[in-house]
C-alpha positions in Angstrom: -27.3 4.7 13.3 -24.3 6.0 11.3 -24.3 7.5 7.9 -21.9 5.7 5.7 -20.6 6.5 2.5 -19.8 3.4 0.6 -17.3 3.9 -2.5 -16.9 0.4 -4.6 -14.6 -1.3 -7.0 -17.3 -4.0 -8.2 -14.1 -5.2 -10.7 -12.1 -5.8 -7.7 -10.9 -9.1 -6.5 -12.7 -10.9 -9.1 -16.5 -9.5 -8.1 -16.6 -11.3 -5.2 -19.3 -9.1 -3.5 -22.0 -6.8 -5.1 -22.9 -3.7 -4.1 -26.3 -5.3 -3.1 -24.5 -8.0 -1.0 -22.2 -4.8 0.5 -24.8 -2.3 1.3 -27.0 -5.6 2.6 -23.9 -6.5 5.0 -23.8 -3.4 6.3 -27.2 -2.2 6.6 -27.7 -5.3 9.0 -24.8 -3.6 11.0 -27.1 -0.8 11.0 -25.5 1.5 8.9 -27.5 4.2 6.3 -25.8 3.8 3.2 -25.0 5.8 0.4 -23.7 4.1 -2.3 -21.0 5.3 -4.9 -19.4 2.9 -8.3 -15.3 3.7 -8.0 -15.5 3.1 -11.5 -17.8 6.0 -12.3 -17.9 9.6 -12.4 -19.3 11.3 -9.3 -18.0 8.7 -7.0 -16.0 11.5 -5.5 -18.5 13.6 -3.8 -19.3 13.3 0.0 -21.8 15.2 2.3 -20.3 17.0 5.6 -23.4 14.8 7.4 -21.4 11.5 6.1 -19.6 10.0 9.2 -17.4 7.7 7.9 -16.4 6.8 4.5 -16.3 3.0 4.1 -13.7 2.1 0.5 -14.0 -1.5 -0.6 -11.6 -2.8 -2.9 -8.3 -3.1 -3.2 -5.0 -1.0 -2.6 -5.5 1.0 -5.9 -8.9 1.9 -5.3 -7.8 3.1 -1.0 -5.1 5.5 -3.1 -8.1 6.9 -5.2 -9.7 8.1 -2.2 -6.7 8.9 0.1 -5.6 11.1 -3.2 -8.9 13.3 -3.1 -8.7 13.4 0.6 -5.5 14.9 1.0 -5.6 18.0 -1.1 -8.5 18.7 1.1 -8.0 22.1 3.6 -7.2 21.7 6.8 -10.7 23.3 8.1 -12.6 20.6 6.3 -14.2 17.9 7.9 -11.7 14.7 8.9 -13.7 11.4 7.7 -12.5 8.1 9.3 -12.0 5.8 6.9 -12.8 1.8 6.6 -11.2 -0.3 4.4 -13.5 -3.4 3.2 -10.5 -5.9 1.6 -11.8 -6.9 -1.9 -8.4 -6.7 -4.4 -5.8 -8.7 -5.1 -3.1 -8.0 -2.8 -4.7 -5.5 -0.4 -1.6 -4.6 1.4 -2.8 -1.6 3.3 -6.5 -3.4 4.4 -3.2 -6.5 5.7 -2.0 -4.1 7.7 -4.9 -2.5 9.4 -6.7 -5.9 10.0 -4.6 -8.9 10.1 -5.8 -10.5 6.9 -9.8 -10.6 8.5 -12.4 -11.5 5.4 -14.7 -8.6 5.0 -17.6 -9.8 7.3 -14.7 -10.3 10.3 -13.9 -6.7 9.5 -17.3 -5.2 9.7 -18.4 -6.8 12.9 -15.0 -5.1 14.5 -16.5 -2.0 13.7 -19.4 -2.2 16.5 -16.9 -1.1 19.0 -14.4 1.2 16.3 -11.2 1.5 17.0 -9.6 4.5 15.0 -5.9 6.2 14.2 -4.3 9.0 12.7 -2.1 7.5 9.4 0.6 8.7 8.4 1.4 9.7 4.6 4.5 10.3 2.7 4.9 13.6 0.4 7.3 12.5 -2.6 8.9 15.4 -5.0 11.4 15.3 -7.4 9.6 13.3 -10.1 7.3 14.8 -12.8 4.4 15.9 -10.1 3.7 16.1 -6.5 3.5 12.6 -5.2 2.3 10.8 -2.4 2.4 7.2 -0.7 0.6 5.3 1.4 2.3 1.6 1.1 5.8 2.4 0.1 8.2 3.8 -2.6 10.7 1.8 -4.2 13.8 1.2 -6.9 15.4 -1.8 -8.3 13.4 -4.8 -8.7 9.8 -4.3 -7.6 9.5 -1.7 -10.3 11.0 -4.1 -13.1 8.5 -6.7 -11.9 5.8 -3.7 -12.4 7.2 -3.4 -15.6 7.1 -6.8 -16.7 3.9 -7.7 -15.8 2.5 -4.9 -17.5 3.5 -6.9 -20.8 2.1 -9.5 -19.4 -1.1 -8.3 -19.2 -2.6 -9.9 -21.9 -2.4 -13.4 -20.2 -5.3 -15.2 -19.9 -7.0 -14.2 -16.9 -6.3 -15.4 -13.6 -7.8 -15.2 -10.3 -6.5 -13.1 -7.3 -4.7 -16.2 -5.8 -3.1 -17.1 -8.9 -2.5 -13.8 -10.1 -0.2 -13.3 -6.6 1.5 -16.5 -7.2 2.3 -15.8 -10.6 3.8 -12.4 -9.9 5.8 -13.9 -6.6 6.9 -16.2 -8.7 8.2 -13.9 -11.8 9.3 -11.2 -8.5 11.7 -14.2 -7.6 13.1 -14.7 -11.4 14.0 -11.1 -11.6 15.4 -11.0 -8.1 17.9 -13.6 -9.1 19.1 -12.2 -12.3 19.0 -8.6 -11.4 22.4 -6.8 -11.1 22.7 -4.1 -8.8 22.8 -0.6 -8.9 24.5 2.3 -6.9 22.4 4.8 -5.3 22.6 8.1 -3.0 20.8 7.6 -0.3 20.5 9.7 2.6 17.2 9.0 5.5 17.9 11.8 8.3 20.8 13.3 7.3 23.0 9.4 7.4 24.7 8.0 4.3 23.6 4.9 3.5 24.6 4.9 0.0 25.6 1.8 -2.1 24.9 -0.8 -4.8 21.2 -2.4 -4.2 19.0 -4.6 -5.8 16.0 -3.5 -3.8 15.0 -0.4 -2.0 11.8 0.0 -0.6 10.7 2.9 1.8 7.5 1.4 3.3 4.6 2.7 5.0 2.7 -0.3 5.5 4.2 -4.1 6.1 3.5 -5.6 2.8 4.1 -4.3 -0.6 3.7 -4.9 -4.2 2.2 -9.2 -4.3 1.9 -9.0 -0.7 5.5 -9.6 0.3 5.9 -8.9 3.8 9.3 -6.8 3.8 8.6 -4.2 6.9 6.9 -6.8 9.3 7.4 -4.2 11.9 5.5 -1.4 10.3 3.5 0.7 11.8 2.0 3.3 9.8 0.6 5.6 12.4 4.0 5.4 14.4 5.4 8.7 12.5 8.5 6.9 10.9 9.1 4.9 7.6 11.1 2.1 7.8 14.0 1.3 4.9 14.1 -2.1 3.4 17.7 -2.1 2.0 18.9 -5.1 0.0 22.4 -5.2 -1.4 23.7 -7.9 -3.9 24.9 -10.8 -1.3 21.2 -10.4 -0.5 19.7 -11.6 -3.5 19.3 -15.3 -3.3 17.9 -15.1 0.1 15.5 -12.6 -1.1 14.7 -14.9 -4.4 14.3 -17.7 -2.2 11.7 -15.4 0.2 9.8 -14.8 -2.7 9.4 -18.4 -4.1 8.2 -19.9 -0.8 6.1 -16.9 -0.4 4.6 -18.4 -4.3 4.8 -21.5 -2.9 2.1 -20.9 -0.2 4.7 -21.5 2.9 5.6 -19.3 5.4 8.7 -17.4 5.1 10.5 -15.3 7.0 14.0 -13.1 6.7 15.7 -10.2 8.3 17.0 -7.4 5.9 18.5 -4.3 6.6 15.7 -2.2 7.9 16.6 2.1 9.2 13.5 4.1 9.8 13.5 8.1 9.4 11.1 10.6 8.6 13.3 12.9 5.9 15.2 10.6 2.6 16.4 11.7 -0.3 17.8 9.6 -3.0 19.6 9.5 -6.8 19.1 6.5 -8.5 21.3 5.2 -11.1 18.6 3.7 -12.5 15.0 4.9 -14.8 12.2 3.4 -13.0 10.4 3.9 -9.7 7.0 2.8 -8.1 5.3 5.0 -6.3 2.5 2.5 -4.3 1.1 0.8 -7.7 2.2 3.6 -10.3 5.3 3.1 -12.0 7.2 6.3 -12.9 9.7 6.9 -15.4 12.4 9.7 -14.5 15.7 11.0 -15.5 18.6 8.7 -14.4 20.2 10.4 -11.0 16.9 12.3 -10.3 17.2 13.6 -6.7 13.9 12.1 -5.3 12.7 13.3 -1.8 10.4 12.1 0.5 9.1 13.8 3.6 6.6 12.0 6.5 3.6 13.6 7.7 2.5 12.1 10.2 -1.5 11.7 11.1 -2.7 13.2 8.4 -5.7 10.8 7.7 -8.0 8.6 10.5 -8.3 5.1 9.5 -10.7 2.6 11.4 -8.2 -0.7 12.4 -8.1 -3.7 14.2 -7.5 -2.6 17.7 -5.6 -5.6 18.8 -3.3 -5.9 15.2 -1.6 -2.7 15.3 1.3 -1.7 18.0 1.0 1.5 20.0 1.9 4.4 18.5 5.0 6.2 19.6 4.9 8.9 21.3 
């Protein structure tokens, strides 16, 4: 039987499960559970006898953990992680399961498949940073922005709430106008005038658009969605079908490295789901380390990692 440490966002993806109908699904699993609220103080504590830390909700509340995790030392015990899907766009749980409902993704765990994920230092801006879906200029942070003043729309459900902001992702895509940045990944110069850059760690970003299908997180690269202006309707187009509920596909400019630095033109960054503020032509770097954390995954979604 395996001591579990269960930390829960009960607000995410609209309160679909309880933390009764949680502990419940994986007591039957045979897990001994100890539960902590997300949303509470003391949620961050763990015992060394803990063997795995299960996190259910969505991408925000994975970056709560992973943020306490790593400023742990080095001699400290190394907790797998599970990732039980409950927000809104749940990128990272995407990536690690194919999209499996949260029963699916428990029953994979009788036979756990675990690997070392990688994690992306980011200085230059106010504080350390760190990312663990992607880091990005241009449009996805003006859609942050705007739907921030959106917030006070009446309240939507996690569907509609994704369609609405692929929708408005879209709008913005096809009216932005481009700006020049720096931009250097491994010592190449790939700098230019973009409407969108996005250094991604996991395939799906922001309302679960798909940019880095290829992705691998565990593979010790990024990969470098670049998107210059003659790029823009495509990308607009991408977006809407994606709102639309219909498969879409595209092929943009992807380079992967381990070591980018970049000066944006521009004010606003997202780092994962915060957006930033910094000084226009801040030199922002970002540096892989590779297998710093253990995440339990699908064992037939992810690719081999490279060695």
């Amino acid at each position: 039987m395996h001591r579990a440490r269960l930390i829960h966002n009960p607000n995410a993806g609209d309160g679909k499960y309880t933390n009764d109908e949680l502990i419940s699904l994986l007591q039957d699993k045979g897990y001994t559970i100890t539960y902590a609220n997300a949303k509470k103080g003391g949620w961050d504590y763990w015992d060394e006898d803990d063997d795995i830390i299960i996190v259910a909700g969505g991408d925000g509340t994975v970056r709560k953990l992973v943020k306490k995790l790593v400023r742990r030392q080095l001699i400290d015990k190394r907790f797998p992680i599970a990732v039980l899907p409950l927000g809104t766009a749940n990128n990272i749980a995407s990536t690690l399961y194919a999209n499996k409902e949260v029963p699916a993704v428990i029953a994979q765990w009788s036979e756990p498949h675990t690997r070392a994920m990688d994690i992306a230092r980011v200085r230059g801006i106010e504080e350390e940073n760190f990312f663990m879906e992607g880091l990005g200029i241009g449009v996805f942070p003006k859609l942050m922005k705007e739907m921030k003043e959106q917030d006070d729309s009446e309240d939507e459900n996690a569907k509609e709430e994704l369609r609405t902001a692929q929708q408005l992702f879209a709008e913005i895509v096809s009216n932005y106008k481009p700006r020049f940045c720096h931009l250097m990944i491994d010592g190449e110069d790939f700098s230019g005038s973009y409407v969108l850059i996005e250094i991604m760690n996991m395939q799906a970003v922001g309302p679960n658009l798909e940019l880095a299908p290829r992705a691998n997180p565990s593979d010790g690269l990024l990969d470098v969605v670049l998107v210059r202006a003659e790029e823009q309707e495509k990308l607009a187009k991408y977006a809407l079908l994606r709102s639309q509920g219909k498969e879409a596909s595209y092929q943009f400019q992807t380079v992967q490295g381990k070591d980018i630095r970049m000066q944006w033109s521009g004010s606003l960054i997202h780092v994962d789901d915060q957006l930033l503020r910094v000084e226009k032509n801040t030199t922002v770097h970002i540096q892989l380390e590779p297998g710093l954390l253990l995440f339990y995954i699908d064992g037939d979604n992810l690719p081999q990692t490279v060695s």
